[in-house]
N, CA, C, O and CB atoms as a CASP TS submission, in Angstrom:
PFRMAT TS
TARGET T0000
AUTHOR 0000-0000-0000
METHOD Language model
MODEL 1
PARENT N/A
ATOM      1  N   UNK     1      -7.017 -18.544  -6.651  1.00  0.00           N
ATOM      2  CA  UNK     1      -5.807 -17.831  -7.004  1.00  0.00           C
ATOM      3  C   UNK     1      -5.576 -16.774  -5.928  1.00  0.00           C
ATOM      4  O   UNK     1      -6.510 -16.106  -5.482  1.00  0.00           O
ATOM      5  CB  UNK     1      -5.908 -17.191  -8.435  1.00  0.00           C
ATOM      6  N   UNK     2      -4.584 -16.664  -5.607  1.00  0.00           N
ATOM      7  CA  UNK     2      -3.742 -15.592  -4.552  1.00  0.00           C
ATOM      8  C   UNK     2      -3.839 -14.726  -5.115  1.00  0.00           C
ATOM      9  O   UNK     2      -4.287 -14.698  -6.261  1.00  0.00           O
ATOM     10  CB  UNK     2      -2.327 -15.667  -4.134  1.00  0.00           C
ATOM     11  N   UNK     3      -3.241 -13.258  -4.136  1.00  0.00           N
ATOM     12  CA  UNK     3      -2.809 -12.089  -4.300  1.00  0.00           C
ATOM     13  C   UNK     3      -1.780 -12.032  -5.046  1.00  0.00           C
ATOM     14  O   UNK     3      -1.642 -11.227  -5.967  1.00  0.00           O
ATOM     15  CB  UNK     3      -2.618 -11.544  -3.301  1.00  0.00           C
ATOM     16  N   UNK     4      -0.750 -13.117  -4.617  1.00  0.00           N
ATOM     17  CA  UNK     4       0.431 -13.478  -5.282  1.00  0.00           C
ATOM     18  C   UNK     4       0.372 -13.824  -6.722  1.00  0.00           C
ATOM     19  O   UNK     4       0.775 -13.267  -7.743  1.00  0.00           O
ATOM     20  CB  UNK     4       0.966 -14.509  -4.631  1.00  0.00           C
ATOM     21  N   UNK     5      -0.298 -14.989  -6.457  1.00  0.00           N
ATOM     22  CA  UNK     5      -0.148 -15.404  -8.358  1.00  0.00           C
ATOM     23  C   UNK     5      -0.851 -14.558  -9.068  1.00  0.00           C
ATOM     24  O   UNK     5      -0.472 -14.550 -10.239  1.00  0.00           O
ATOM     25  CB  UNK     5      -0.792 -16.937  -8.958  1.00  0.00           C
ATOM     26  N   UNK     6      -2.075 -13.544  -8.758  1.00  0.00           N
ATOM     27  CA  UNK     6      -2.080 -12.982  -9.525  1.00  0.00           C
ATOM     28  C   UNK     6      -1.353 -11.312  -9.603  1.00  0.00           C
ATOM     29  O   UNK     6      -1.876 -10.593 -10.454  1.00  0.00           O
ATOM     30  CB  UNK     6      -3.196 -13.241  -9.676  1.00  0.00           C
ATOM     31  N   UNK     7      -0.265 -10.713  -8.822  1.00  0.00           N
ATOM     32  CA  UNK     7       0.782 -10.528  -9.711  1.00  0.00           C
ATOM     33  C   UNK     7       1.784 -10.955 -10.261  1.00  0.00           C
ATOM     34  O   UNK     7       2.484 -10.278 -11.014  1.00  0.00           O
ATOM     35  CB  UNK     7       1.116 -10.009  -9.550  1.00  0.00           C
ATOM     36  N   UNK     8       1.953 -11.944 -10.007  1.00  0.00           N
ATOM     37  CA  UNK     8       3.195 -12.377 -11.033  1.00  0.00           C
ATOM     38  C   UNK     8       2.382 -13.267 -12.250  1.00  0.00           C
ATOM     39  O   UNK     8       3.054 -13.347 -13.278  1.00  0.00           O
ATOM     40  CB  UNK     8       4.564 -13.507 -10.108  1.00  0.00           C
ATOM     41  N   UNK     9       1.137 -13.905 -12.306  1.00  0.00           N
ATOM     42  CA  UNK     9       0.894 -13.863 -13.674  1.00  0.00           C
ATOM     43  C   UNK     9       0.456 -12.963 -14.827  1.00  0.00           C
ATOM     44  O   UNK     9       0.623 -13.200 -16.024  1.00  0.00           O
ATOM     45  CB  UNK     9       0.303 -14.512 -13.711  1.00  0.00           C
ATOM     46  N   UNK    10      -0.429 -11.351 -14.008  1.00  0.00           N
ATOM     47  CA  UNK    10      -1.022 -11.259 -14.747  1.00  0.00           C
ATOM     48  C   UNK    10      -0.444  -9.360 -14.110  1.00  0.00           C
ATOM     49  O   UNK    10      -0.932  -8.297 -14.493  1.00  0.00           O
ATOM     50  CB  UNK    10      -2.523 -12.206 -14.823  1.00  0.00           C
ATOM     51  N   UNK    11       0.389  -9.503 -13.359  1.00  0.00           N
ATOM     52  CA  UNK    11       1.106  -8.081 -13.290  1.00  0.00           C
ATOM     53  C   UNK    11       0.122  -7.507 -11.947  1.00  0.00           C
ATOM     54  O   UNK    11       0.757  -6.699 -11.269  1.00  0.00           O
ATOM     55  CB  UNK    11       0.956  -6.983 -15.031  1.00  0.00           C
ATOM     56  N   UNK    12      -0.773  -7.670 -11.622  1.00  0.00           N
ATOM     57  CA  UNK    12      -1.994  -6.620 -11.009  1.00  0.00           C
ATOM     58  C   UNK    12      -1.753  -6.573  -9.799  1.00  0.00           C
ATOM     59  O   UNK    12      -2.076  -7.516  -9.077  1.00  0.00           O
ATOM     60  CB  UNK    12      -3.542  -6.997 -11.135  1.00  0.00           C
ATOM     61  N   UNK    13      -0.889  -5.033  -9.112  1.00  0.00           N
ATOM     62  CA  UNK    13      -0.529  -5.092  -7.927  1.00  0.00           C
ATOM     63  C   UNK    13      -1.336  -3.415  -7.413  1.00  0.00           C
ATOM     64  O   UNK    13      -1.702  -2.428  -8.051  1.00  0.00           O
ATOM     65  CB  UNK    13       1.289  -5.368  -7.857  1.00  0.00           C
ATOM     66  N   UNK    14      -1.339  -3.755  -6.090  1.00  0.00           N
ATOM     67  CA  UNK    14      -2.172  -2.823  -5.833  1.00  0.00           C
ATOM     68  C   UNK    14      -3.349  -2.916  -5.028  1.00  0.00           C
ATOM     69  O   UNK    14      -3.894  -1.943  -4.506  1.00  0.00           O
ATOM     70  CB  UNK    14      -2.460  -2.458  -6.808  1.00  0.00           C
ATOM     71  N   UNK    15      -3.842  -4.443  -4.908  1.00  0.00           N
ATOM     72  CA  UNK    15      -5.194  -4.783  -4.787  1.00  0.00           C
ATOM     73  C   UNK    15      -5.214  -6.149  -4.235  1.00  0.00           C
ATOM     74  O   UNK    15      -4.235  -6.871  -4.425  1.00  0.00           O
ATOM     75  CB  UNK    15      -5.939  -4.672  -6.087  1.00  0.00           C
ATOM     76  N   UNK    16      -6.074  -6.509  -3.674  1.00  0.00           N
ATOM     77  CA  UNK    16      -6.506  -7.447  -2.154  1.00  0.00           C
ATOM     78  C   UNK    16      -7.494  -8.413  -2.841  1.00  0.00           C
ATOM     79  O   UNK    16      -8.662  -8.045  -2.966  1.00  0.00           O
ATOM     80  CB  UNK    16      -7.447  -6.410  -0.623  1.00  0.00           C
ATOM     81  N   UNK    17      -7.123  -9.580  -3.278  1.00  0.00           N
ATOM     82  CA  UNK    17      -7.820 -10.743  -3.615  1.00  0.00           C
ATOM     83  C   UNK    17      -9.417 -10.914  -2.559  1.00  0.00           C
ATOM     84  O   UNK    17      -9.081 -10.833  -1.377  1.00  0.00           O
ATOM     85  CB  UNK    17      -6.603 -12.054  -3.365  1.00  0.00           C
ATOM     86  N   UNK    18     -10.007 -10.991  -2.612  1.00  0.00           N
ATOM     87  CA  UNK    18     -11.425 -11.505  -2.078  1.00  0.00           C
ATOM     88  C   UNK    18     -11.783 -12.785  -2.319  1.00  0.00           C
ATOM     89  O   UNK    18     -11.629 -13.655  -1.462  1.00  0.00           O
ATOM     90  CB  UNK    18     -12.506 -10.795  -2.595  1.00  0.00           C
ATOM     91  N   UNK    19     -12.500 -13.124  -3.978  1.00  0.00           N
ATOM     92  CA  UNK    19     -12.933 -14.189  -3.933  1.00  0.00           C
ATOM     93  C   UNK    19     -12.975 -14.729  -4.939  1.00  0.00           C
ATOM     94  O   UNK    19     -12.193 -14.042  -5.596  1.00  0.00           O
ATOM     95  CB  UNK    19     -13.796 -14.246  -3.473  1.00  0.00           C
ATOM     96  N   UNK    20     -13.500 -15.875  -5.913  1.00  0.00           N
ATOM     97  CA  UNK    20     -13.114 -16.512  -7.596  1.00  0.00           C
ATOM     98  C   UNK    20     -14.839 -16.867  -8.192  1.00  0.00           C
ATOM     99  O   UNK    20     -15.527 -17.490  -7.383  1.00  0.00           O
ATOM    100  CB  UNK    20     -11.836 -18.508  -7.508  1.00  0.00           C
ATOM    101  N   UNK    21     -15.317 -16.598  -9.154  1.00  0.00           N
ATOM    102  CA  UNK    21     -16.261 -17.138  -9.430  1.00  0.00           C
ATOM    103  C   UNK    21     -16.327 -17.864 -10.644  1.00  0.00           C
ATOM    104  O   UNK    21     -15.967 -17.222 -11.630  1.00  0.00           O
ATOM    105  CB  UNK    21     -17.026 -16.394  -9.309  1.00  0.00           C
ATOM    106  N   UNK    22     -16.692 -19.034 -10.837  1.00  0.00           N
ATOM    107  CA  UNK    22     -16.256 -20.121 -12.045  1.00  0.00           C
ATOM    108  C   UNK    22     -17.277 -20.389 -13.211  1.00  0.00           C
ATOM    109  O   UNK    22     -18.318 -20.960 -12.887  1.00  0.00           O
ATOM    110  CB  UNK    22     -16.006 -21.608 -11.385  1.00  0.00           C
ATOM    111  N   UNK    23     -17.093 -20.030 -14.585  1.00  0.00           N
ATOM    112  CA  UNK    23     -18.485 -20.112 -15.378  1.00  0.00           C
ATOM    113  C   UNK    23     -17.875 -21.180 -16.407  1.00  0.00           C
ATOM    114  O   UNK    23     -16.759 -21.504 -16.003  1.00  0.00           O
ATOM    115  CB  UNK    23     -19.160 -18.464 -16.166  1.00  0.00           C
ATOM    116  N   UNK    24     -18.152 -21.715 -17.371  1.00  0.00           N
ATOM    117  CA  UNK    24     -18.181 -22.453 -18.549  1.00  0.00           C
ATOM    118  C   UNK    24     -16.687 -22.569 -18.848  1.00  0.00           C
ATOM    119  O   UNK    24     -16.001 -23.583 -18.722  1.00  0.00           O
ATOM    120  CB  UNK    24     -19.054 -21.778 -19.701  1.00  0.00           C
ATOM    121  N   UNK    25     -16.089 -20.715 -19.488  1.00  0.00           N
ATOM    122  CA  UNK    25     -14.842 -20.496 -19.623  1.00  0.00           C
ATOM    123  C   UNK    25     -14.341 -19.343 -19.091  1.00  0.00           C
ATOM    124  O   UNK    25     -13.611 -18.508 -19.624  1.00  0.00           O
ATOM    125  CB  UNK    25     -14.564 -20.568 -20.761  1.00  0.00           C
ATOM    126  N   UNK    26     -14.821 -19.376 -17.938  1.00  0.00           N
ATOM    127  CA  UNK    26     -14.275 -17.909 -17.822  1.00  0.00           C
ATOM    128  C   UNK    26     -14.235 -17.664 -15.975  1.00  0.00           C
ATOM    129  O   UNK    26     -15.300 -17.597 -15.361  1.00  0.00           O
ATOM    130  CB  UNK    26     -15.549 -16.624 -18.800  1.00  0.00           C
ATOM    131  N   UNK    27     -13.267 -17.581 -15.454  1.00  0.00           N
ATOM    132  CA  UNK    27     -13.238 -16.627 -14.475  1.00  0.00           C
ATOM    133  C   UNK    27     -12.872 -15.263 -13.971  1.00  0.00           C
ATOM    134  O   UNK    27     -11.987 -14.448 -14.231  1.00  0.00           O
ATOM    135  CB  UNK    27     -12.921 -17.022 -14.010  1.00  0.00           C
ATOM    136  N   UNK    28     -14.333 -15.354 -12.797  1.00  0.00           N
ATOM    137  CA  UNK    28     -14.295 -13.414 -12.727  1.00  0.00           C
ATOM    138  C   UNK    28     -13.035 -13.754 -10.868  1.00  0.00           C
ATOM    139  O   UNK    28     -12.872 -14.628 -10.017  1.00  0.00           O
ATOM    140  CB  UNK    28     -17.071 -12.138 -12.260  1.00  0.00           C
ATOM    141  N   UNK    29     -12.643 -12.715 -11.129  1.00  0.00           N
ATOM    142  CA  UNK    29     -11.800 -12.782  -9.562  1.00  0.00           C
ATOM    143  C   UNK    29     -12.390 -11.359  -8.999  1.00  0.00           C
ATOM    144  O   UNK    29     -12.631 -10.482  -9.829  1.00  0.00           O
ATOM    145  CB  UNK    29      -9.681 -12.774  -9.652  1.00  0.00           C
ATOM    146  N   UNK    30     -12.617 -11.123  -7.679  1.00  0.00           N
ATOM    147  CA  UNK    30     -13.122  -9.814  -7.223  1.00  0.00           C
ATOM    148  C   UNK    30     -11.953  -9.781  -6.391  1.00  0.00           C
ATOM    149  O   UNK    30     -11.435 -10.682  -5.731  1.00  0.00           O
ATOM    150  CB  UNK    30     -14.667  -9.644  -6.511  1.00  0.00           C
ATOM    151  N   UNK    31     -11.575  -8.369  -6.571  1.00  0.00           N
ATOM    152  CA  UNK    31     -10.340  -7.530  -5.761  1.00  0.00           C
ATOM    153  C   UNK    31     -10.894  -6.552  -5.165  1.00  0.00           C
ATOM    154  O   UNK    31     -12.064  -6.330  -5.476  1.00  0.00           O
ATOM    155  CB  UNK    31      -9.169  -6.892  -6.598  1.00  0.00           C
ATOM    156  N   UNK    32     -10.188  -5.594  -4.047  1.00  0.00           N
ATOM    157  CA  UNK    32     -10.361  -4.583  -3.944  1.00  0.00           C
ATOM    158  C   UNK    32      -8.848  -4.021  -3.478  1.00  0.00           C
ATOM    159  O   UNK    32      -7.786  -4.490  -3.068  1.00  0.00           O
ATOM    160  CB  UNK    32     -11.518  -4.451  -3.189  1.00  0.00           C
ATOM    161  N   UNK    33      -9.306  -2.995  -3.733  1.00  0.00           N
ATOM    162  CA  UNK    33      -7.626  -1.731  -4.066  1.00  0.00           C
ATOM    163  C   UNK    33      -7.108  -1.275  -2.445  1.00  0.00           C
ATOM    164  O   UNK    33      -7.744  -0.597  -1.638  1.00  0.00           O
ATOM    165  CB  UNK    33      -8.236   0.427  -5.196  1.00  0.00           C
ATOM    166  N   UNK    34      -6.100  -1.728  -2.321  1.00  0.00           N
ATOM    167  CA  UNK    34      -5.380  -1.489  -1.108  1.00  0.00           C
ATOM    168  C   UNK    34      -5.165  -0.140  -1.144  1.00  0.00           C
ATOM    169  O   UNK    34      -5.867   0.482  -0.347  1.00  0.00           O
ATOM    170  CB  UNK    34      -4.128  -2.249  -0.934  1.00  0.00           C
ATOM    171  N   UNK    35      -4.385   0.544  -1.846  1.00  0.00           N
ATOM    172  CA  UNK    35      -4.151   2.068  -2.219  1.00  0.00           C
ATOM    173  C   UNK    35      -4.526   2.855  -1.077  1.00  0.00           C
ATOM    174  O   UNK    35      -5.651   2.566  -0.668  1.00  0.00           O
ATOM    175  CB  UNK    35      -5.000   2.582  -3.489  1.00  0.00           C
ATOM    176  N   UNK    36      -3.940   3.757  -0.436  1.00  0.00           N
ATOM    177  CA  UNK    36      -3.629   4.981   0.631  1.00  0.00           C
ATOM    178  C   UNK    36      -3.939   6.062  -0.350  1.00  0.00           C
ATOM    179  O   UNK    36      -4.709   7.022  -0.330  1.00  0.00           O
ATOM    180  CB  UNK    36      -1.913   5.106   1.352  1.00  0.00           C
ATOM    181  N   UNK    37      -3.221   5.664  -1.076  1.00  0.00           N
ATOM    182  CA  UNK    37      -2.392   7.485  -1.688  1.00  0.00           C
ATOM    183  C   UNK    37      -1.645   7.170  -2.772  1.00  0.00           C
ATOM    184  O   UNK    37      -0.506   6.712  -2.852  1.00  0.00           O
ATOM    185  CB  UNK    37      -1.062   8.432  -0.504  1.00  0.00           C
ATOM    186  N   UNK    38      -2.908   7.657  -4.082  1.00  0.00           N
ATOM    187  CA  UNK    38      -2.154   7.204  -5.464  1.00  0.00           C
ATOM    188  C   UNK    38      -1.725   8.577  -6.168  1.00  0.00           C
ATOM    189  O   UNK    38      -2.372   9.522  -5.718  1.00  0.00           O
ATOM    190  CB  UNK    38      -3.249   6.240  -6.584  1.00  0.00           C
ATOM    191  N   UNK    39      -0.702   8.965  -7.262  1.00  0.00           N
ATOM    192  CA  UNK    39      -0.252   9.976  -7.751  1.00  0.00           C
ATOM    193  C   UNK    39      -1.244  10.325  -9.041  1.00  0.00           C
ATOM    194  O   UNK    39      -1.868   9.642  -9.854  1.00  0.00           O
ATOM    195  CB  UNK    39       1.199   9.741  -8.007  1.00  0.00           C
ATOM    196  N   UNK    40      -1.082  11.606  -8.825  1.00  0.00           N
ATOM    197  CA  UNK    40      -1.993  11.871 -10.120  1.00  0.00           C
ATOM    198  C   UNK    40      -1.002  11.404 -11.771  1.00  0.00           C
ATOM    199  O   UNK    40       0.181  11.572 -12.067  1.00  0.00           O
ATOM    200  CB  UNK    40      -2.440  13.900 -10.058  1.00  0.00           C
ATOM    201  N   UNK    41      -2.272  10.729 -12.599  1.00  0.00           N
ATOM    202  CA  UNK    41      -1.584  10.726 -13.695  1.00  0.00           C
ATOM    203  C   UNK    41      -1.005  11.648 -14.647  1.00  0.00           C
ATOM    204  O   UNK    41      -0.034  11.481 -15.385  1.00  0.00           O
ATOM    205  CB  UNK    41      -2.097  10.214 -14.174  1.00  0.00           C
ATOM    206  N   UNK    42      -1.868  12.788 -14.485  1.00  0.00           N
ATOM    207  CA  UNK    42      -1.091  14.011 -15.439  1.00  0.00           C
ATOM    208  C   UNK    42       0.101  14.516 -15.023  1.00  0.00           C
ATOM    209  O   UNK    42       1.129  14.535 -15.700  1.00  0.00           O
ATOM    210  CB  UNK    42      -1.872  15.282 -15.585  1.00  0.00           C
ATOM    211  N   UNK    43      -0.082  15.096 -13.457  1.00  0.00           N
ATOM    212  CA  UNK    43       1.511  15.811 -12.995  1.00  0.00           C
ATOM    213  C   UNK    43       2.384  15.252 -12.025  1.00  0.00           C
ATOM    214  O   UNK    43       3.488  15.629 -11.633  1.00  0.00           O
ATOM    215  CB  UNK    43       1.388  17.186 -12.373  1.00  0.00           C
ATOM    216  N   UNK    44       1.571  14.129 -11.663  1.00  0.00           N
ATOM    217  CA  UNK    44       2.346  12.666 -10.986  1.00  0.00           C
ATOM    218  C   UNK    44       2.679  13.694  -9.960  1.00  0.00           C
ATOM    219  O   UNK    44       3.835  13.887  -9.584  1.00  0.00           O
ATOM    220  CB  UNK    44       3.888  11.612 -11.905  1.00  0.00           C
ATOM    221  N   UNK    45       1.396  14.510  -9.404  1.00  0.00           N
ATOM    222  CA  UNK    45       1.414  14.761  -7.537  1.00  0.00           C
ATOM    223  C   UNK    45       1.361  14.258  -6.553  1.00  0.00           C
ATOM    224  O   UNK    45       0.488  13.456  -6.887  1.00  0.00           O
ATOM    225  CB  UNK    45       0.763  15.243  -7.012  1.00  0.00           C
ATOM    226  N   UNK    46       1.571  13.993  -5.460  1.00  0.00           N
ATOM    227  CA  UNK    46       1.166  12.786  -4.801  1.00  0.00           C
ATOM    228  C   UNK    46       0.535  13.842  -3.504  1.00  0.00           C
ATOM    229  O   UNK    46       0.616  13.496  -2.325  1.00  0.00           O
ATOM    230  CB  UNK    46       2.595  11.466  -4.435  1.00  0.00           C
ATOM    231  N   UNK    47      -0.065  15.098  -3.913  1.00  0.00           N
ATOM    232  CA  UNK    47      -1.416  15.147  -3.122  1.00  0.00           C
ATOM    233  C   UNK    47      -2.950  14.997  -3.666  1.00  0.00           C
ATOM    234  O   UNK    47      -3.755  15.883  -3.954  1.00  0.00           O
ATOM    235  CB  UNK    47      -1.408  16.392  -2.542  1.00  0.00           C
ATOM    236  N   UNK    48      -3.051  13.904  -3.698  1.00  0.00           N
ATOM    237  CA  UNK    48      -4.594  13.620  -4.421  1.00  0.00           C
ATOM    238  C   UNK    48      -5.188  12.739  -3.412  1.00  0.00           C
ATOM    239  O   UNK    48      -4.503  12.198  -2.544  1.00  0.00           O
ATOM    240  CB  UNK    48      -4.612  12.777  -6.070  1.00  0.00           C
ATOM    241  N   UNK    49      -6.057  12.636  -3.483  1.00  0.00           N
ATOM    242  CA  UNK    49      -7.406  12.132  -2.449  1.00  0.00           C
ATOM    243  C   UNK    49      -8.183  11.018  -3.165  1.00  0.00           C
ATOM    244  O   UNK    49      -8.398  11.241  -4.357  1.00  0.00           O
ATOM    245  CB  UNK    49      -8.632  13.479  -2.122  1.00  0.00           C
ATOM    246  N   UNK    50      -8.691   9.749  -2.618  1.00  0.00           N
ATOM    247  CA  UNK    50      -9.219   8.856  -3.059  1.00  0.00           C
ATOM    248  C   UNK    50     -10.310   8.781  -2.673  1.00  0.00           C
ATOM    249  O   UNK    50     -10.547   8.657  -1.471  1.00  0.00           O
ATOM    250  CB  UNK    50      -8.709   7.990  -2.973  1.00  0.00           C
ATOM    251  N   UNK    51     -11.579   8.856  -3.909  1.00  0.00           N
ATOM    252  CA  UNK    51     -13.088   8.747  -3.354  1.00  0.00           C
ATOM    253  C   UNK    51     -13.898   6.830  -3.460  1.00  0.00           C
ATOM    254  O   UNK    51     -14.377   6.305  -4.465  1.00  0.00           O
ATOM    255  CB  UNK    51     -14.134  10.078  -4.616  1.00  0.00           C
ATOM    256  N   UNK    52     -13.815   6.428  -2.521  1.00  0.00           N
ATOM    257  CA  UNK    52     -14.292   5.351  -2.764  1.00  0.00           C
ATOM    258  C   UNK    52     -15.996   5.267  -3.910  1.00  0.00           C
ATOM    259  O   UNK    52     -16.776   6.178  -3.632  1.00  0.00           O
ATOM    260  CB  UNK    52     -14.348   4.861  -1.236  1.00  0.00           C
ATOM    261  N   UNK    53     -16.413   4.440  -4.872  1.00  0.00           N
ATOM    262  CA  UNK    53     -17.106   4.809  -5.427  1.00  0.00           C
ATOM    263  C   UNK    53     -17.920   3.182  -5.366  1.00  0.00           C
ATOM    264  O   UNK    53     -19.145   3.256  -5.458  1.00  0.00           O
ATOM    265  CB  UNK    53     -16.547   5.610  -6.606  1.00  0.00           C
ATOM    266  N   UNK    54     -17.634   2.490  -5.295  1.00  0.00           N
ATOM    267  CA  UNK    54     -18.189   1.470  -5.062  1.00  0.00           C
ATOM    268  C   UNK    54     -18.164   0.433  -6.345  1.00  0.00           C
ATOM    269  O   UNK    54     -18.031  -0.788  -6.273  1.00  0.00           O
ATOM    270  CB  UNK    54     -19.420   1.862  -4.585  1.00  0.00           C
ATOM    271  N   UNK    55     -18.325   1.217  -7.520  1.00  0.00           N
ATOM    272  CA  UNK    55     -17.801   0.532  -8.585  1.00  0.00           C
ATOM    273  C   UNK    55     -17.128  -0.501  -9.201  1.00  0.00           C
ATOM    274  O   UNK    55     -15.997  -0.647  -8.738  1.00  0.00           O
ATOM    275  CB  UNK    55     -17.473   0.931  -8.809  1.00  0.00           C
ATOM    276  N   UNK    56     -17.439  -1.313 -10.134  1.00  0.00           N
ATOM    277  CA  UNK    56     -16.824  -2.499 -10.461  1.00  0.00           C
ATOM    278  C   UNK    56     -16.694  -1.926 -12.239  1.00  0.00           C
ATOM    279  O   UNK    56     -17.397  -1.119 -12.847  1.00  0.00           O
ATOM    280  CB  UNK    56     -17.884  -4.094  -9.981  1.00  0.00           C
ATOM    281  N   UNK    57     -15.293  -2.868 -12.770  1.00  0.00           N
ATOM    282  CA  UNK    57     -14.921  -2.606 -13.461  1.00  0.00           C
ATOM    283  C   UNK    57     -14.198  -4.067 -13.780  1.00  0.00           C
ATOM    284  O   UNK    57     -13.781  -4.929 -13.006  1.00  0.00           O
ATOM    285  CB  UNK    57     -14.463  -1.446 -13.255  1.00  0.00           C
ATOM    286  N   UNK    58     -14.220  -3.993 -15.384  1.00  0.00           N
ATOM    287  CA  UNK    58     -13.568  -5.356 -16.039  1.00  0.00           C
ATOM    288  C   UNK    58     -12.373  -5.444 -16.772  1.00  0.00           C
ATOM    289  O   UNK    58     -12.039  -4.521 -17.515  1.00  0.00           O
ATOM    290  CB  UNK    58     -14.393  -5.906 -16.929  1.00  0.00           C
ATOM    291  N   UNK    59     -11.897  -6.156 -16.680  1.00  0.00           N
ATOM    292  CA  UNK    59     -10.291  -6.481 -16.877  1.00  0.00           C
ATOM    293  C   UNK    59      -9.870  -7.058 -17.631  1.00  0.00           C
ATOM    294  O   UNK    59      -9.263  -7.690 -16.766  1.00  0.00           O
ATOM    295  CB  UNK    59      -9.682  -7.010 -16.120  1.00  0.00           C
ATOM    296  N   UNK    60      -9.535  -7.556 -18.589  1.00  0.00           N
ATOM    297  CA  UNK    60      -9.457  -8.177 -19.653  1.00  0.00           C
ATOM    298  C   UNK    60      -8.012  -8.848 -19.331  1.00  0.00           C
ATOM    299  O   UNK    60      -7.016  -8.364 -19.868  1.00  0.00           O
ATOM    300  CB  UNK    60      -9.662  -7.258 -20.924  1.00  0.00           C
ATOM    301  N   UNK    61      -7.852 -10.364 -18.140  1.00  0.00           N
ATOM    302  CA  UNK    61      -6.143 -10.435 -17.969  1.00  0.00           C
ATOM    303  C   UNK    61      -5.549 -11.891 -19.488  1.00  0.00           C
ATOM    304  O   UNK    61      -6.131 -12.571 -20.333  1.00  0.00           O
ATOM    305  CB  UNK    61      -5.701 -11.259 -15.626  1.00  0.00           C
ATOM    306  N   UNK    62      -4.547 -11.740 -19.161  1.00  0.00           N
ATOM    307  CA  UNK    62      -3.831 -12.189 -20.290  1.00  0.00           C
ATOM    308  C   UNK    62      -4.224 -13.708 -19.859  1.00  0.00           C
ATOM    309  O   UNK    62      -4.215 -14.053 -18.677  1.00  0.00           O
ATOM    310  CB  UNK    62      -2.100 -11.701 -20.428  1.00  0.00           C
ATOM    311  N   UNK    63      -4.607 -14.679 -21.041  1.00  0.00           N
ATOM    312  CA  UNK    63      -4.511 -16.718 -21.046  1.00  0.00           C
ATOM    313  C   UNK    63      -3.187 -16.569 -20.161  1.00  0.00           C
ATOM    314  O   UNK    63      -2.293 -15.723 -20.192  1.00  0.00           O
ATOM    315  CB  UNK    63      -4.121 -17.904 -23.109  1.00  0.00           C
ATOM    316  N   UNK    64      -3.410 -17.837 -19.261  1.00  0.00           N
ATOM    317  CA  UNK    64      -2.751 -18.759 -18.292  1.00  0.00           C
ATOM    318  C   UNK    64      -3.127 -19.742 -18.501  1.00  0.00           C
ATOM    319  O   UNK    64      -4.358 -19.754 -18.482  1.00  0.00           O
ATOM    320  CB  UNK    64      -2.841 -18.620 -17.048  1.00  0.00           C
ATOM    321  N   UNK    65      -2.405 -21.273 -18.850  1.00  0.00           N
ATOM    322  CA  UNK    65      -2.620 -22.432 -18.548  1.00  0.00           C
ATOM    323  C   UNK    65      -3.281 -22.829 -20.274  1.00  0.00           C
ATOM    324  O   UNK    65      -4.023 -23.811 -20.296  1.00  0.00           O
ATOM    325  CB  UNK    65      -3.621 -22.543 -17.046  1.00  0.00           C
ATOM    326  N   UNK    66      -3.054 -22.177 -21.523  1.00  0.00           N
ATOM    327  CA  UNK    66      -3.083 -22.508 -22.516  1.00  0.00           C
ATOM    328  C   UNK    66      -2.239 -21.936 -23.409  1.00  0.00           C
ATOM    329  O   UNK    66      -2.564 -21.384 -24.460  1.00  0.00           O
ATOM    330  CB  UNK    66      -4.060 -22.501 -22.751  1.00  0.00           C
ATOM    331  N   UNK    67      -0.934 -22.108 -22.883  1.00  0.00           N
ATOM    332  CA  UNK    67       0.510 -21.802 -23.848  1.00  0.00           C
ATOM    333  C   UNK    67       0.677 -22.625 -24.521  1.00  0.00           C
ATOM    334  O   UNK    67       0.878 -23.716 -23.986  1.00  0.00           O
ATOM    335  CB  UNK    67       1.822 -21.656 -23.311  1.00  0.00           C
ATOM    336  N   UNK    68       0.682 -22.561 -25.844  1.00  0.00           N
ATOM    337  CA  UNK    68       1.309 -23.450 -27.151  1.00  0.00           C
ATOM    338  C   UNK    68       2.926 -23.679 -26.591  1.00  0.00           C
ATOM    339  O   UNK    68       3.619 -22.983 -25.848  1.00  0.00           O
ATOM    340  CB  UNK    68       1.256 -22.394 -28.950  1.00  0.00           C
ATOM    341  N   UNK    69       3.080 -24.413 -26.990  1.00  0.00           N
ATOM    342  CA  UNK    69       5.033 -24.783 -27.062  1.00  0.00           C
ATOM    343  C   UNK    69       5.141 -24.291 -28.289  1.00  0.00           C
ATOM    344  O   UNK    69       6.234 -24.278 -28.855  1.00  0.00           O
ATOM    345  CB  UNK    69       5.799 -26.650 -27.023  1.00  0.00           C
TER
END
């Protein structure tokens, strides 16, 4: 899956596709965050500073490819 399809399936923009890993039912996709210069959420400043942390975090994206009619 692309950068592409996954915003327009699953909304998630912001962030740089890497790579797909495939289990039973489930795939993990690893991104990482393009982002310069994000606004703060409380007073929506846009002098804030980004600390890289190395961190991974899970996503819970919406079923694709098992829509009922």
């Amino acid at each position: 899956m692309t950068t592409s399809s996954l915003h327009h399936t699953q909304g998630i923009r912001g962030y740089k596709y890497q790579k797909t890993e495939r289990t039973a039912d489930c795939e993990i996709y690893y991104l990482h965050s393009t982002a310069k210069q994000l606004a703060c959420p409380q007073c929506r400043s846009r002098h804030t500073s980004i600390i890289e942390t190395g961190r991974t975090r899970d996503i819970r994206g919406l079923c694709i490819g098992f829509k009922k009619r």
